[in-house]
The first five atom37 places (N, CA, C, CB, O) and aatype in JSON, in Angstrom:
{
  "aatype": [20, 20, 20, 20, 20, 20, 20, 20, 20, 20, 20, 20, 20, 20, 20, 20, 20, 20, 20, 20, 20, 20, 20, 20, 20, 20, 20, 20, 20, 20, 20, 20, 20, 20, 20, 20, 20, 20, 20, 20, 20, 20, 20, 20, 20, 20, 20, 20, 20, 20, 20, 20, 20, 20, 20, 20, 20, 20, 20, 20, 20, 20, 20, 20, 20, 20, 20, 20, 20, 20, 20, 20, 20, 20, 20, 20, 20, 20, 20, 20, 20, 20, 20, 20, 20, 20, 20, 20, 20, 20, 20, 20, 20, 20, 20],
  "atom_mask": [
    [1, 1, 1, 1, 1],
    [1, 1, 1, 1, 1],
    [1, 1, 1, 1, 1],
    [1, 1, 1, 1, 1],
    [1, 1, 1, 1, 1],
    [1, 1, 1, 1, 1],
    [1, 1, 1, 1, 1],
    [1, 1, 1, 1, 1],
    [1, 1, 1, 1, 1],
    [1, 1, 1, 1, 1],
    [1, 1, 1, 1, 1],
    [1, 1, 1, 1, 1],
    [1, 1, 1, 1, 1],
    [1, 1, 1, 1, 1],
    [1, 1, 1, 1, 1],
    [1, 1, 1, 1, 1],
    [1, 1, 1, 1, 1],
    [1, 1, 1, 1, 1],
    [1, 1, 1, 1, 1],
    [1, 1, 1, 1, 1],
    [1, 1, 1, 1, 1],
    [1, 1, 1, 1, 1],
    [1, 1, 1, 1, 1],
    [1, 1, 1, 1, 1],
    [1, 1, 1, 1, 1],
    [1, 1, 1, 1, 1],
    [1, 1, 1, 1, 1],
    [1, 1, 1, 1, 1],
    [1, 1, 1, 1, 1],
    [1, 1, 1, 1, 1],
    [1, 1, 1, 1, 1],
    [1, 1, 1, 1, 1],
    [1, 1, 1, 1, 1],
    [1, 1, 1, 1, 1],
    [1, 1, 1, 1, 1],
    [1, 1, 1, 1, 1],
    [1, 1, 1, 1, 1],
    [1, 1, 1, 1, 1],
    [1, 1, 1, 1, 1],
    [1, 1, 1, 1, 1],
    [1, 1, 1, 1, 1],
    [1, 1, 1, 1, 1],
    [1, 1, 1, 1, 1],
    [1, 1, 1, 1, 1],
    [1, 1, 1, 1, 1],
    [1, 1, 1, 1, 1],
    [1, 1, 1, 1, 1],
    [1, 1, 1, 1, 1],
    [1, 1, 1, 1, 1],
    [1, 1, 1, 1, 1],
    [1, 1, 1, 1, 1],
    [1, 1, 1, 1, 1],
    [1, 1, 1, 1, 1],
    [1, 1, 1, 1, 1],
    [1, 1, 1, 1, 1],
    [1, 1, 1, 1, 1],
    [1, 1, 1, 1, 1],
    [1, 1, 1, 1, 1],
    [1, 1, 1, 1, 1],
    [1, 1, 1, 1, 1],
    [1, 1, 1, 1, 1],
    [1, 1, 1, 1, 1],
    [1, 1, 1, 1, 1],
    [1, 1, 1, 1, 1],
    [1, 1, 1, 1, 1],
    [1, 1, 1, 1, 1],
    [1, 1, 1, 1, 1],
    [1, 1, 1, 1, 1],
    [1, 1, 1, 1, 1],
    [1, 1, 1, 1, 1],
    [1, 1, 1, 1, 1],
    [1, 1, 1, 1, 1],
    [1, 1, 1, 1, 1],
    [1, 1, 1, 1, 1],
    [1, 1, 1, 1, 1],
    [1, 1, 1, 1, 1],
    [1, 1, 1, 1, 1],
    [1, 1, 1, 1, 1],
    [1, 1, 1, 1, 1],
    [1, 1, 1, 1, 1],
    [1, 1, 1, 1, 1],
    [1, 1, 1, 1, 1],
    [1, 1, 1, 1, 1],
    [1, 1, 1, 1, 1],
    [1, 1, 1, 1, 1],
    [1, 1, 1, 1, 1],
    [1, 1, 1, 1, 1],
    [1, 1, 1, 1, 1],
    [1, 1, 1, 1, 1],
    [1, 1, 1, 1, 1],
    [1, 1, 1, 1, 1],
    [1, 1, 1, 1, 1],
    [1, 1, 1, 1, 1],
    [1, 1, 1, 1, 1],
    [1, 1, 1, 1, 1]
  ],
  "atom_positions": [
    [[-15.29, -28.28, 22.5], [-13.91, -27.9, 22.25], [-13.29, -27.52, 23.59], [-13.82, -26.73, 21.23], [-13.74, -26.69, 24.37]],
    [[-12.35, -28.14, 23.73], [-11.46, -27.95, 25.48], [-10.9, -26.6, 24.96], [-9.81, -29.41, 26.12], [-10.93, -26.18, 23.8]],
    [[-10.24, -25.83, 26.4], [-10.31, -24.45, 26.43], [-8.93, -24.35, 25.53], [-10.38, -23.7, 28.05], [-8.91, -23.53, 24.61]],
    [[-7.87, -25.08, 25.76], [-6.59, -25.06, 24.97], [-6.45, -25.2, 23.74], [-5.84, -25.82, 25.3], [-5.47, -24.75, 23.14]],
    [[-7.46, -25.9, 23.13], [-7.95, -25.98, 21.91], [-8.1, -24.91, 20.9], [-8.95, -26.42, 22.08], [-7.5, -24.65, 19.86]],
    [[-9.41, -24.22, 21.71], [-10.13, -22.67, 21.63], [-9.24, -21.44, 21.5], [-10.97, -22.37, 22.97], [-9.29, -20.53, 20.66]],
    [[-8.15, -21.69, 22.88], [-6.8, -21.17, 22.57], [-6.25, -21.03, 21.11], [-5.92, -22.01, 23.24], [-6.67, -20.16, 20.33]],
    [[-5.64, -21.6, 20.91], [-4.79, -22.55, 19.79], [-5.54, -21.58, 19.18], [-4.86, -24.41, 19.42], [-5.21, -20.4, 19.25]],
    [[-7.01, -22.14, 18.27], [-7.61, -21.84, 17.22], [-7.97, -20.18, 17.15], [-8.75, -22.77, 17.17], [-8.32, -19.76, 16.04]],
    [[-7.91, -19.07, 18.47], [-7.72, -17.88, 18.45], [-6.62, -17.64, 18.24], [-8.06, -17.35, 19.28], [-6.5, -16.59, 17.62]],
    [[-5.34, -18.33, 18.57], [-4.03, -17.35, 18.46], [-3.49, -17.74, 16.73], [-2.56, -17.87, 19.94], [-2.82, -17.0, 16.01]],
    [[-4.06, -19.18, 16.36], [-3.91, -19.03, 14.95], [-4.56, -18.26, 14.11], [-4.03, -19.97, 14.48], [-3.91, -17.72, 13.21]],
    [[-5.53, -18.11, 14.19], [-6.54, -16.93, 13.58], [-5.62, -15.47, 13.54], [-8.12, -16.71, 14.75], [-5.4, -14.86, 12.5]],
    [[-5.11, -15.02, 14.95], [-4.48, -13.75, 15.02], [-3.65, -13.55, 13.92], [-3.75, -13.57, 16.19], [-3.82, -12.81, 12.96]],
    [[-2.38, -14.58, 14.28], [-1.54, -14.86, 13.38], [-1.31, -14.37, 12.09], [-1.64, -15.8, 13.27], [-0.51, -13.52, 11.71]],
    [[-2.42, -15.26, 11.28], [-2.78, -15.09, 9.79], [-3.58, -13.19, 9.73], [-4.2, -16.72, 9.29], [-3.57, -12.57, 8.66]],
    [[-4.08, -12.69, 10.78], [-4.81, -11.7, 10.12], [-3.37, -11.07, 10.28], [-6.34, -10.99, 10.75], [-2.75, -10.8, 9.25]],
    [[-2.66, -10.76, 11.77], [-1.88, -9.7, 11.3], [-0.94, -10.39, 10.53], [-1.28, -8.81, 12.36], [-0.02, -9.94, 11.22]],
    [[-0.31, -11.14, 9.65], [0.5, -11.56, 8.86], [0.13, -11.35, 7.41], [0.71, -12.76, 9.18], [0.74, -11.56, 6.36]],
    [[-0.86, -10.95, 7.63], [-1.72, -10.47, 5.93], [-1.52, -9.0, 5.44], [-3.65, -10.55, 6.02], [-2.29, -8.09, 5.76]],
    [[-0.6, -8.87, 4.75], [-0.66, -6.96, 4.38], [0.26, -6.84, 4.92], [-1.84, -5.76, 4.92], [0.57, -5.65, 5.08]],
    [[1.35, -7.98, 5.58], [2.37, -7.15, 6.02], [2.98, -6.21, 5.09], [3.31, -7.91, 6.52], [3.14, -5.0, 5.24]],
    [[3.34, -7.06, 3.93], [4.43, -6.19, 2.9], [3.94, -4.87, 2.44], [4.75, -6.98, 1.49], [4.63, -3.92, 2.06]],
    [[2.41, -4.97, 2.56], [1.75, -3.41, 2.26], [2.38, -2.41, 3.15], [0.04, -3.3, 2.57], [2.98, -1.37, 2.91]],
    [[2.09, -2.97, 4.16], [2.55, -2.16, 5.56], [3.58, -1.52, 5.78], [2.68, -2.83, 6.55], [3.6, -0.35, 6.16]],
    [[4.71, -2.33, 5.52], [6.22, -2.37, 5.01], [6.4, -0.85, 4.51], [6.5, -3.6, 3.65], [6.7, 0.17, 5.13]],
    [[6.06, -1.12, 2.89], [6.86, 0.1, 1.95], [6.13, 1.2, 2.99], [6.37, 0.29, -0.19], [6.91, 2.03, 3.44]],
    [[4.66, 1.33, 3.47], [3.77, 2.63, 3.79], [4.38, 2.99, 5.07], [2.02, 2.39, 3.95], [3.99, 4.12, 5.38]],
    [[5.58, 2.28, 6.39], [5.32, 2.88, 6.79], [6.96, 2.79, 7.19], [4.13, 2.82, 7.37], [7.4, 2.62, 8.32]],
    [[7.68, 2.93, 6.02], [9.39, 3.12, 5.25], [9.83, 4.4, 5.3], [9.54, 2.79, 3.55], [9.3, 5.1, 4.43]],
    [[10.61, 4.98, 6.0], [10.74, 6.32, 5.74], [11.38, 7.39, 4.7], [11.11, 6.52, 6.59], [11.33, 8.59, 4.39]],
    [[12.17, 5.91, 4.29], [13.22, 6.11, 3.22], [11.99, 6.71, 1.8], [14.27, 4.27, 2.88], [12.27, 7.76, 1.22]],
    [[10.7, 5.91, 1.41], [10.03, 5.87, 0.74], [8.94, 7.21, 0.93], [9.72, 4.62, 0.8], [8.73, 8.07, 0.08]],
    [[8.44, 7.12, 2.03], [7.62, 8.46, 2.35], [8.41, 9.68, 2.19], [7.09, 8.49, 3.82], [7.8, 10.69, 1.84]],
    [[9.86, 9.74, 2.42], [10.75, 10.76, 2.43], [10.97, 11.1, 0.87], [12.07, 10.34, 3.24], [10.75, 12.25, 0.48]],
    [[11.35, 10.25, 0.1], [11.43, 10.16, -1.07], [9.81, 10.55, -2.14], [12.03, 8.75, -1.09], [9.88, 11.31, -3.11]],
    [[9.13, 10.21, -1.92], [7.81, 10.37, -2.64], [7.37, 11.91, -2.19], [6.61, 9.09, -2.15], [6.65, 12.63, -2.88]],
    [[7.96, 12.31, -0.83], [7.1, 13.97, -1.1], [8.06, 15.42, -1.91], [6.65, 14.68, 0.82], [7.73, 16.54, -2.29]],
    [[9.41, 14.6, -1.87], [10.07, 15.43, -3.46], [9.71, 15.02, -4.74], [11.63, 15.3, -3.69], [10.31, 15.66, -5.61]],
    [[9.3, 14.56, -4.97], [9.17, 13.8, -6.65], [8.31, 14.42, -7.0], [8.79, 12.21, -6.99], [7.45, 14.78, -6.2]],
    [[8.25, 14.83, -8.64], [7.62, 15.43, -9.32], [7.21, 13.9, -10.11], [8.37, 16.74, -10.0], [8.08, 13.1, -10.44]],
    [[5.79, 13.66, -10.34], [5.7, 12.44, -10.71], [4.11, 12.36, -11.84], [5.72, 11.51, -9.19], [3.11, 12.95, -11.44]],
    [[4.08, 11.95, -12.57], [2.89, 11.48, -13.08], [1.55, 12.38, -12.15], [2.93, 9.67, -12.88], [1.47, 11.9, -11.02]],
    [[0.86, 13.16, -12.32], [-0.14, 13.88, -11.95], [-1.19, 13.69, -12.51], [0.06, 14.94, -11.97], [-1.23, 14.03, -13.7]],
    [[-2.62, 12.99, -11.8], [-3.83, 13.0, -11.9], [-4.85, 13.57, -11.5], [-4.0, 12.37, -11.77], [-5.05, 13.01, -10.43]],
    [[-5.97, 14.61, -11.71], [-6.6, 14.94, -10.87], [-7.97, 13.81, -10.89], [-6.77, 16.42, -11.06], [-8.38, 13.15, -11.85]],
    [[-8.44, 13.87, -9.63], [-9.45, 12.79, -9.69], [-10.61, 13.68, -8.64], [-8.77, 11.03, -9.04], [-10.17, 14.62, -7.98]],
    [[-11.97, 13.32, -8.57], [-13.19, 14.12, -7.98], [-13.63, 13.58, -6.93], [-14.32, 14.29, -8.81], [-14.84, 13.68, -6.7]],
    [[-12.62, 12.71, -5.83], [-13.08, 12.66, -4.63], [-10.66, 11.69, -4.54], [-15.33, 11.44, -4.31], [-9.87, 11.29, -5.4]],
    [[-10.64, 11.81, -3.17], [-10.22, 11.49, -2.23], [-9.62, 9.96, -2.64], [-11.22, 11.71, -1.21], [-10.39, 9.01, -2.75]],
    [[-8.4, 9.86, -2.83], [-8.07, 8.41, -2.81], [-7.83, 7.46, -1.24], [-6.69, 8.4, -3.66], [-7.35, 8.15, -0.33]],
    [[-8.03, 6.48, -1.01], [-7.89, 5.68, -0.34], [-6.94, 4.64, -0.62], [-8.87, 5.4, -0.17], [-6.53, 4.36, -1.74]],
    [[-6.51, 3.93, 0.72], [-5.51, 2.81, 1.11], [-6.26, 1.65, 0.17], [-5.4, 2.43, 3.0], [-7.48, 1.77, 0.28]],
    [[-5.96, 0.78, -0.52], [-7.14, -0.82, -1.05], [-7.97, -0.28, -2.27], [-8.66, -1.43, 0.46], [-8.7, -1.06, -2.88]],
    [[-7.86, 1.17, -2.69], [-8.08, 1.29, -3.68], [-7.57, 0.88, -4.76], [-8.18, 2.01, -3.67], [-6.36, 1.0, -4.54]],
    [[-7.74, 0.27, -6.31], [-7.57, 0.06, -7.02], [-7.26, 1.06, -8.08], [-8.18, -0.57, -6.99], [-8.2, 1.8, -8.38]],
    [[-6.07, 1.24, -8.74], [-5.84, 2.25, -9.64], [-6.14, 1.74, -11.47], [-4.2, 2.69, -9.27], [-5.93, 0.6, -11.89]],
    [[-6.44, 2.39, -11.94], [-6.63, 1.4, -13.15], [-5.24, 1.34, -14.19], [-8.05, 1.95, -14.07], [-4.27, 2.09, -14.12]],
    [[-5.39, 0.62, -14.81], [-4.05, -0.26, -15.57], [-3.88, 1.52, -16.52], [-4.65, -2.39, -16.96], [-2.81, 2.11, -16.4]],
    [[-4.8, 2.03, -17.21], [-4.6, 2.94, -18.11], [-3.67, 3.93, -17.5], [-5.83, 3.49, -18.57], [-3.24, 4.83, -18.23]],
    [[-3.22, 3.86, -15.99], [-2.8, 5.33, -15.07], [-1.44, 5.05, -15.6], [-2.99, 5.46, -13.03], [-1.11, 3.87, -15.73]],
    [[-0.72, 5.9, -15.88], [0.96, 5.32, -15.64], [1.64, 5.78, -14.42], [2.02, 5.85, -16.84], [1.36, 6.87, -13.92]],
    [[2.65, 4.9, -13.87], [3.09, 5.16, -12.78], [4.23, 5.3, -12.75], [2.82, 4.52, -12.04], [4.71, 4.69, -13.71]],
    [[5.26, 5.96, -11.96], [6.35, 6.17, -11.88], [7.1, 4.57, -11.2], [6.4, 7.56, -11.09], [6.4, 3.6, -10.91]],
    [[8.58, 4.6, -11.07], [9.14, 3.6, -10.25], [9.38, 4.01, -8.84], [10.34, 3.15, -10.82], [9.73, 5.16, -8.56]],
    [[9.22, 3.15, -8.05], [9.91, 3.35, -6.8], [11.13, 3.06, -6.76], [9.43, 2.75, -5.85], [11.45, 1.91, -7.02]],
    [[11.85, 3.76, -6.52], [13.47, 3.07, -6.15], [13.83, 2.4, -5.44], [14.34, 3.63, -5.83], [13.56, 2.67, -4.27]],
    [[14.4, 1.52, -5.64], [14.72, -0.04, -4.79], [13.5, -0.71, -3.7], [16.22, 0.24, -3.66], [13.49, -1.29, -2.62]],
    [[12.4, -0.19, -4.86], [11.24, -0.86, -4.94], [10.25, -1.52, -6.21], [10.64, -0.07, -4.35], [9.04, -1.3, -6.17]],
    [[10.67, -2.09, -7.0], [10.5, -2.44, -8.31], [9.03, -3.43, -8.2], [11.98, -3.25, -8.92], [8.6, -3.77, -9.3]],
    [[8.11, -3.99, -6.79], [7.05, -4.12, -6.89], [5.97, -2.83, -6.69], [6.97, -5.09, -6.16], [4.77, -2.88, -6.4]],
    [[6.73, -1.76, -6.91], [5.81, -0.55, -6.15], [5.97, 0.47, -7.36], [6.52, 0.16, -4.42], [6.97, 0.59, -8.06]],
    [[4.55, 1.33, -7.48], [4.4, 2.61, -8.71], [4.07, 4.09, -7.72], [2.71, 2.21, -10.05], [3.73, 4.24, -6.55]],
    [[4.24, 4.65, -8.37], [4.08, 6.29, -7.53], [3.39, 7.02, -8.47], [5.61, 7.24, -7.14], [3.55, 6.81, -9.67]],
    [[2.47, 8.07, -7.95], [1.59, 8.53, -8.47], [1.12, 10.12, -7.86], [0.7, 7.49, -8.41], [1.0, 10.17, -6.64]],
    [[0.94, 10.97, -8.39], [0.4, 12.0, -7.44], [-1.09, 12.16, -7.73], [1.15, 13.41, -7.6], [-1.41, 12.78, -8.74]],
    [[-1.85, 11.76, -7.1], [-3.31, 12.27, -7.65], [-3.89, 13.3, -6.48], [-4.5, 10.83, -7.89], [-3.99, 13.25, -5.25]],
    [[-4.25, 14.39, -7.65], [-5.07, 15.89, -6.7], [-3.42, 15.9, -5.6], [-7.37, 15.3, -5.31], [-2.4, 15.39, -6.08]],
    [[-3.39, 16.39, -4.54], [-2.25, 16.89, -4.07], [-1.18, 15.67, -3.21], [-2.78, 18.11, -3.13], [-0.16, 15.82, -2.53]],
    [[-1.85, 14.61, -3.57], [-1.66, 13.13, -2.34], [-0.71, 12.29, -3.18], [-3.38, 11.98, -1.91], [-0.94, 11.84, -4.3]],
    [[0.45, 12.15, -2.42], [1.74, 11.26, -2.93], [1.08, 9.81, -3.08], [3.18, 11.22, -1.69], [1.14, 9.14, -2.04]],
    [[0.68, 9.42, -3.76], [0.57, 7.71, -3.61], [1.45, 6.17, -4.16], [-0.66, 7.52, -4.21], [1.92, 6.04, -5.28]],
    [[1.5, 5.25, -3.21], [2.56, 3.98, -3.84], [1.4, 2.79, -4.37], [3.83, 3.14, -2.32], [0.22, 3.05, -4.13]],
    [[1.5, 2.4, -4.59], [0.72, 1.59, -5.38], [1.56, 0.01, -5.76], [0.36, 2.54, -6.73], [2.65, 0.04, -6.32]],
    [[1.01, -1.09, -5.44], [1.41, -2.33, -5.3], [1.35, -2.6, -7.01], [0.42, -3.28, -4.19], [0.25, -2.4, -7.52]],
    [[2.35, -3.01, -7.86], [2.1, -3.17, -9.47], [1.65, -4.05, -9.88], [2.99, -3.15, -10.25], [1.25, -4.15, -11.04]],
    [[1.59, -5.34, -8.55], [0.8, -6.79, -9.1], [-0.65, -6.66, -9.06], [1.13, -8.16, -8.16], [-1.37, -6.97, -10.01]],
    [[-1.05, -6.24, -8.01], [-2.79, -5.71, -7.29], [-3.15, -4.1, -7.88], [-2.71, -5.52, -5.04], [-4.27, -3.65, -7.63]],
    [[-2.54, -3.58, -8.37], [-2.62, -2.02, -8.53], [-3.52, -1.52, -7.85], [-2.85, -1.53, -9.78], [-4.23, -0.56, -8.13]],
    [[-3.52, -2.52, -6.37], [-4.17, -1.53, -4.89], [-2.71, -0.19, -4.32], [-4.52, -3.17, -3.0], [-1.48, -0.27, -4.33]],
    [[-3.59, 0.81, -3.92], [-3.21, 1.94, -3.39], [-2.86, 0.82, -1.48], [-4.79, 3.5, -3.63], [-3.55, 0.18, -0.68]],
    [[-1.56, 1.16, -1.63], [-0.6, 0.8, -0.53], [-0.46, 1.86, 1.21], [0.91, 0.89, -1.48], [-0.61, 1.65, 2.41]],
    [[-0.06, 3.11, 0.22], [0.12, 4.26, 1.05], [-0.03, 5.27, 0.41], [1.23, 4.37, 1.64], [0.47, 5.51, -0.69]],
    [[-1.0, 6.23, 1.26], [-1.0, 7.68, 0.77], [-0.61, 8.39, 1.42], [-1.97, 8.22, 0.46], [-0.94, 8.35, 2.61]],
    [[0.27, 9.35, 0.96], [0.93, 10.89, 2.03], [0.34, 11.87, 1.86], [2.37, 11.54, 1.82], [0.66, 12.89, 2.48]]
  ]
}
């Protein structure tokens, strides 16, 4: 493989990774949204360890709406604001 080639096939690679999760990225790091989610009184769960970013919430949780975010749910579990993607019901952003 010639070196320009090798090129090429690293900077396309880059590309696609950071182009993946953008929209996750998006709402989590919105200020309008983080600003908004640490007033809300919202749906409260307690849970026995620590939520994470790519976590999966289960369908039974109910979630609040995001405002002028209608792919996104809100959630408070134990003391942590969370958004939650409604197609993947992966955990997006936690505050």
């Amino acid at each position: 493989m010639s070196r320009s080639s090798m090129f090429s096939a690293v900077l396309f690679s880059l590309v696609l990774v950071s182009s993946s999760g953008h929209a996750e990225e998006g709402i989590a790091d919105e200020p309008a949204v983080r600003g908004w989610a640490m007033v809300q009184n919202a749906p409260t769960i307690t849970a026995g360890k620590d939520v994470v970013r790519g976590e999966v919430i289960p369908e039974t949780v109910r979630l609040a709406e995001v405002p002028d975010h209608p792919s996104y749910g809100f959630i408070i579990i134990n003391t942590e604001r969370v958004i939650v993607d409604l197609q993947t019901r992966k955990v997006v952003a936690v505050y």
